[in-house]
C-alpha positions as CSV (number, residue, x, y, z in Angstrom):
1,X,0.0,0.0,0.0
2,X,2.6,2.4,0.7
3,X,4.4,2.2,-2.6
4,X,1.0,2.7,-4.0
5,X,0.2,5.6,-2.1
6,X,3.7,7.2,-3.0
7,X,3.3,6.1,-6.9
8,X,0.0,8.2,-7.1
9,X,1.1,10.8,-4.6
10,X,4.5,11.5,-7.0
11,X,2.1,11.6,-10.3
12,X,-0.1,13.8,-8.3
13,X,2.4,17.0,-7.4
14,X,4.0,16.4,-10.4
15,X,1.0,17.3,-12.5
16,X,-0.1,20.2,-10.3
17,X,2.8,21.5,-8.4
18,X,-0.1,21.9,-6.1
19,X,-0.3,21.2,-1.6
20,X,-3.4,21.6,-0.3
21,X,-4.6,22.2,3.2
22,X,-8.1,20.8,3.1
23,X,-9.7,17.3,1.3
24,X,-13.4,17.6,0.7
25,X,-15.3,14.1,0.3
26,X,-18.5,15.2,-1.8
27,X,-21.4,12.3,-1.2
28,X,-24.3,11.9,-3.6
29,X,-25.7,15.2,-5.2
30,X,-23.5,17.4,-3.5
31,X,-20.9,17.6,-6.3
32,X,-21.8,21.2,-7.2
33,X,-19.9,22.1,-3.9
34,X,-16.5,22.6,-6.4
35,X,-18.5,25.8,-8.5
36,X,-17.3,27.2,-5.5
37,X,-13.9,26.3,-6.1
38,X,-11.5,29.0,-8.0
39,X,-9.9,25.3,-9.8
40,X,-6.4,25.3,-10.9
41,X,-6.2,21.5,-11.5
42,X,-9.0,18.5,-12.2
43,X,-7.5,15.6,-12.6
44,X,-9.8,12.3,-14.2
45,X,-10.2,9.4,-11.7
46,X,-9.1,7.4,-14.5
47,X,-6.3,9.1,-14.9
48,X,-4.7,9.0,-11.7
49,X,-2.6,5.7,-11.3
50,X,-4.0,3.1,-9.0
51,X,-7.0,4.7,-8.3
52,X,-10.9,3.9,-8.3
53,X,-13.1,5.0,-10.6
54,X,-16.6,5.6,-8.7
55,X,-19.6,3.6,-10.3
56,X,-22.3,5.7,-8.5
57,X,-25.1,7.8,-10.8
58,X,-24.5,11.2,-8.9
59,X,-20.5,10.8,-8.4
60,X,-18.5,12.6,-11.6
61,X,-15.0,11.0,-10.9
62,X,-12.6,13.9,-10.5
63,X,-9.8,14.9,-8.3
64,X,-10.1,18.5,-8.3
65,X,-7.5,21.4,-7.0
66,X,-7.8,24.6,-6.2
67,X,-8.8,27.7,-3.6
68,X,-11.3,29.4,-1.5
69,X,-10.2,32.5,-0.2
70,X,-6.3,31.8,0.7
71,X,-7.2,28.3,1.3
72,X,-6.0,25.2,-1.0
73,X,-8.4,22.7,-1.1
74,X,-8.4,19.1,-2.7
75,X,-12.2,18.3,-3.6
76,X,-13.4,14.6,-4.4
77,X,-16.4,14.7,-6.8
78,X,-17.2,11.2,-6.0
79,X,-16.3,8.9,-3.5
80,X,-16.3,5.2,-3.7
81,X,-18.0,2.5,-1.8
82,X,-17.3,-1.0,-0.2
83,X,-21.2,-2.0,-2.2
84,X,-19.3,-1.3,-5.5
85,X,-17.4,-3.8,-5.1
86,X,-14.2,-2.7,-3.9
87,X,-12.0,-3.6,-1.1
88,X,-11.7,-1.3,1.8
89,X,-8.3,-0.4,0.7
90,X,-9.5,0.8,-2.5
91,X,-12.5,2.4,-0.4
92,X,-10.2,4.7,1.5
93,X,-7.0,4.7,-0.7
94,X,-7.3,9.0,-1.8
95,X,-7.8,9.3,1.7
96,X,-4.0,8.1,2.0
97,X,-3.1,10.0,-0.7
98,X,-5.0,13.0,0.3
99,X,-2.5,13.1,3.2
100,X,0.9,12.9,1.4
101,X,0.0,16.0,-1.2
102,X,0.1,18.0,1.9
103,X,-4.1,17.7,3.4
104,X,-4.4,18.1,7.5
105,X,-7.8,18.8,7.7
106,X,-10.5,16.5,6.1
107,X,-14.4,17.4,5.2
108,X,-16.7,14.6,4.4
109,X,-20.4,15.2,3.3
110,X,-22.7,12.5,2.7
111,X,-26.4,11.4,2.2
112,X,-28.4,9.5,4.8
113,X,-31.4,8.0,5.9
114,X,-33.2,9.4,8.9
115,X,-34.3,7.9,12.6
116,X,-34.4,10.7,14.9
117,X,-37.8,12.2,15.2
118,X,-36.6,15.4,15.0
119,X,-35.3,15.1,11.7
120,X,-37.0,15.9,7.8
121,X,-36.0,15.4,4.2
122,X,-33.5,17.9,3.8
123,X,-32.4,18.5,7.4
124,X,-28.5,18.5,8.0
125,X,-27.0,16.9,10.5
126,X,-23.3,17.7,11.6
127,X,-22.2,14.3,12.4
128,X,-21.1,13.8,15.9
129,X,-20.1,10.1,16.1
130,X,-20.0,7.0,14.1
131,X,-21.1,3.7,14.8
132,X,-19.1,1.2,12.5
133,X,-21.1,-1.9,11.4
134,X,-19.5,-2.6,7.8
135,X,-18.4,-5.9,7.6
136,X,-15.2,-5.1,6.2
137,X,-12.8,-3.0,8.4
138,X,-10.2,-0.7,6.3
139,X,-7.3,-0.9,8.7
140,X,-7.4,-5.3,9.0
141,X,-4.4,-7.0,8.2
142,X,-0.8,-6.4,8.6
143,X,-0.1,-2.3,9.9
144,X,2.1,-0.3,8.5
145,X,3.1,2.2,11.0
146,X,4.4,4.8,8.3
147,X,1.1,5.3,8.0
148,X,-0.6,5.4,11.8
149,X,-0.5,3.0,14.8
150,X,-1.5,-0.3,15.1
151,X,-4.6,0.3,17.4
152,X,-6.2,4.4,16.4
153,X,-7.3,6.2,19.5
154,X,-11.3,7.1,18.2
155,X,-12.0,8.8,20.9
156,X,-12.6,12.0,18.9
157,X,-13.6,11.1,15.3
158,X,-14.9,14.3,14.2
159,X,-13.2,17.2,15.5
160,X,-15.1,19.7,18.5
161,X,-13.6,22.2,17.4
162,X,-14.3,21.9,14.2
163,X,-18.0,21.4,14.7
164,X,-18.1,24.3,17.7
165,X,-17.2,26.3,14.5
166,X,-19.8,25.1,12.0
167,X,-22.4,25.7,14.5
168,X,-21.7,29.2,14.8
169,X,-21.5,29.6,11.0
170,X,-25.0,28.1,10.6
171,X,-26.0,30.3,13.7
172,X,-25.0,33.9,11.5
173,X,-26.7,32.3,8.8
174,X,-29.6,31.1,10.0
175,X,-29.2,27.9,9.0
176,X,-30.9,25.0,10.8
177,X,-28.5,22.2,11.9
178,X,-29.0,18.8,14.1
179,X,-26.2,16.8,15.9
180,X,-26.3,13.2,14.7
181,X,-24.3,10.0,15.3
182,X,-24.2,8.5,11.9
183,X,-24.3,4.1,11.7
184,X,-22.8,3.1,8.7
185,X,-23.7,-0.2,6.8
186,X,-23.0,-2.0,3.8
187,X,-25.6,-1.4,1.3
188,X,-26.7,-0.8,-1.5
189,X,-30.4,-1.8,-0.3
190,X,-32.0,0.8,1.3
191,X,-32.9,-0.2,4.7
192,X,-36.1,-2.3,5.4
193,X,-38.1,-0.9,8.0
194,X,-36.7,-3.5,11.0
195,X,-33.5,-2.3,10.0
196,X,-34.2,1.4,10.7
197,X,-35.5,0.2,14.1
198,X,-32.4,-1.3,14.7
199,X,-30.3,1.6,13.8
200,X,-32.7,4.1,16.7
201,X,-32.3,0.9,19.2
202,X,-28.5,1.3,18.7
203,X,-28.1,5.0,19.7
204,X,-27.8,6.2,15.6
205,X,-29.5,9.1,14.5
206,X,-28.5,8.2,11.2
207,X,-27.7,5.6,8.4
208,X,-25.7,5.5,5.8
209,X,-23.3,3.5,3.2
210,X,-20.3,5.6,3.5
211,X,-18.0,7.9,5.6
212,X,-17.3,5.5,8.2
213,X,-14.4,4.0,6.4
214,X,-13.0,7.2,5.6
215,X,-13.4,9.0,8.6
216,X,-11.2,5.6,10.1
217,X,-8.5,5.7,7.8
218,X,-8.4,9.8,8.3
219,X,-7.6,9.5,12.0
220,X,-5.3,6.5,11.3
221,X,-3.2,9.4,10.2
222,X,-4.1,11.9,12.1
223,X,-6.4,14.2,9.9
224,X,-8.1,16.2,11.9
225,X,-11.7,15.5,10.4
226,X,-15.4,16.7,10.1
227,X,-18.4,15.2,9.0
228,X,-22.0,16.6,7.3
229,X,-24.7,14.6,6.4
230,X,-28.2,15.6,4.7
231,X,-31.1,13.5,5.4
232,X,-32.8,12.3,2.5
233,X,-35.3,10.0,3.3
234,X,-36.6,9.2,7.0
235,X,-37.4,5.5,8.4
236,X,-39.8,5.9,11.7
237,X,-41.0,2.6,13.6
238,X,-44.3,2.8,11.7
239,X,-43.6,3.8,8.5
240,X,-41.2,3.8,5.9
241,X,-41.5,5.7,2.7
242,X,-40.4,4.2,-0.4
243,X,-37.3,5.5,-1.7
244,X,-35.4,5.5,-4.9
245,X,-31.5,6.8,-5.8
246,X,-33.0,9.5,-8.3
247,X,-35.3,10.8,-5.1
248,X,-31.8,10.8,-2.9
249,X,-29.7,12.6,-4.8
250,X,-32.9,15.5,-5.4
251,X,-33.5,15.5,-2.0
252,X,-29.2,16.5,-1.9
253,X,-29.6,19.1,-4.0
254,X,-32.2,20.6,-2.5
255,X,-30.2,21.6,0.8
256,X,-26.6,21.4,-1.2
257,X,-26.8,25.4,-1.6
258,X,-27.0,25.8,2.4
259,X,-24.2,22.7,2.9
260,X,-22.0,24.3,0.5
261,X,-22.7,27.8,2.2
262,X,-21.4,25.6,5.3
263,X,-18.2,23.9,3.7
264,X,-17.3,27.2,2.6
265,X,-17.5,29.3,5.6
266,X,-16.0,26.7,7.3
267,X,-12.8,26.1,5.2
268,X,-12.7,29.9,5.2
269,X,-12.6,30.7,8.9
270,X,-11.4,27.5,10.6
């Protein structure tokens, strides 16, 4: 893995010359986020050696470089999930090389499904905590300790700081936001409605298919990390609306201008 990591990385800062401060994860229909980027660089997933190339109606497949404000930022348009198909290696591999083109700070945005009552299509909920249940874990097998220890301290996942900040941002803008422990599972079914049960009887506010192997890997190396989510559907212990990919991602880009108002502000004043 670390030659890997160091092959792309090289290919990388050769092409752009380029070291940014922030990584940006962009989930499904939040993608837009990079309009807000002044872009020096996009580089094609397929492009980049050793890298994934995201499957995912909604995810573009781009690494792409440049600034807000007198910030550098490295945006992902397009993650890629363990459901695809690929390891958790490959899962969280530009999260590794993220790290060696220079990134310390790390934003993930995702969609979810909701369990808290408080909670509607479009809310956003800053993610507090994580509850792993994928049955794959990104860090199993033999450590490398260039990379991080052999047991990660997750005490803090998603950086206070961080989210003390974001609140006060969505404060000034009048922007609603919920706290929310996200549970992240396999996929790609949506959940059943037992299954949303579950997620509430486990302490989740939240569920999802992604971030949690990420977010992992990101404090493996010490990225100081942060994590959004927008609700897109919700699962109560009654009811369950039926839900489909296309009404997901419209659900996204409803409340993607207020999440990229977020991002923004954030990467600007943190």
């Amino acid at each position: 893995m670390w030659e890997l990591v160091q092959e792309t990385v090289n290919y990388i800062k050769n092409k752009t010359n380029f070291t940014p401060e922030y990584g940006v994860i962009l989930g499904s229909g939040l993608g837009s986020f990079t309009d807000d980027i002044k872009v020096e660089f996009t580089l094609p997933y397929h492009e980049i050696p050793n890298f994934p190339v995201s499957t995912v109606e909604g995810h573009k497949g781009a690494l792409v470089f440049g600034s807000i404000g007198d910030k550098k930022v490295v945006a992902m348009q397009g993650r890629f999930h363990y459901y695809e198909g690929y390891s958790m290696q490959e899962v969280t591999f530009p999260v590794r090389v993220m790290k060696y083109i220079g990134v310390t700070k790390l934003i993930v945005s995702n969609a979810s499904g909701g369990v808290n009552p408080n909670y509607r299509v479009g809310s956003i909920a800053i993610i507090s905590d994580h509850i792993n249940m994928m049955p794959e874990h990104p860090l199993r097998g033999k450590n490398d300790s260039r990379f991080g220890p052999r047991f990660v301290n997750m005490s803090e996942p998603y950086s206070l700081k961080m989210i003390e900040k974001i609140k006060e941002i969505a404060k000034a803008s009048n922007i609603e936001v919920h706290d929310g422990v996200y549970l992240g599972l396999q996929g790609p079914t949506f959940e059943t409605l037992h299954e949303y049960k579950m997620v509430k009887v486990l302490g989740a506010d939240c569920v999802g298919m992604s971030t949690v192997p990420e977010v992992i890997v990101a404090r493996h190396m010490e990225l100081e990390t942060f994590g959004i989510s927008v609700i897109t559907d919700i699962g109560s212990e009654e009811h369950l609306e039926s839900i489909t990919h296309e009404e997901v991602l419209k659900a996204a880009q409803e409340a993607e201008p207020k999440v990229r108002h977020l991002i923004k502000e954030l990467i600007l004043q943190y």
